[in-house]
C-alpha positions, 0 to 999 in steps of 0.5 A: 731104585734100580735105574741104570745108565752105561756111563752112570750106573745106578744112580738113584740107590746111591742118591736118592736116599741121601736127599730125601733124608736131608729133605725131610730134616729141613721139612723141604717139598717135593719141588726141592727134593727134585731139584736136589735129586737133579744136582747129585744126578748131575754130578754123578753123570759128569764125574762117572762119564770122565771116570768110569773106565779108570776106576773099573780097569782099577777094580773100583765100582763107580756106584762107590767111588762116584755114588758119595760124590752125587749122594753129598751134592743131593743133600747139600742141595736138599740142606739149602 
C-alpha cells in the first residue's frame, strides 16, 4: 500500500484500511469500497496540495496530519 504522489504522499496507508473496515461493517461491495476509496483520495489530495509545505517547513508529516482528514472521509463514505 506504498503508493506515492509529490503533492500527496502515501495515500493508500492511511486511507485504504479506514475504508475497507467501515465497508465491511455495513457488509458494503467493492463498487462502494472504490467510491469511498476515491472520496478520502480526494481530500487528501486537495488539502495535502494547499498544505504540504507548511506543515513540512513546520516539522509536520502530511501522511499524519492530511492522512486522518482522507481516512475519516473514506469511512464516512464507506458508513453511507
Amino acid at each position: 500500500m506504498d503508493d506515492s504522489h509529490r503533492a500527496y504522499g502515501h495515500v493508500a496507508a492511511e486511507v485504504f484500511p479506514a475504508a475497507l473496515a467501515a465497508a465491511e461493517n455495513r457488509k458494503r461491495g467493492g463498487r462502494d469500497l472504490i467510491v469511498a476509496m476515491a472520496a478520502g483520495y480526494d481530500v487528501f489530495g486537495r488539502i495535502g496540495r494547499q498544505v504540504r509545505r507548511t506543515q513540512l517547513d513546520r516539522g509536520f508529516d502530511i501522511k499524519a496530519t492530511v492522512g486522518t482528514l482522507g481516512a475519516s472521509v473514506g469511512a464516512a463514505v464507506a458508513l453511507g
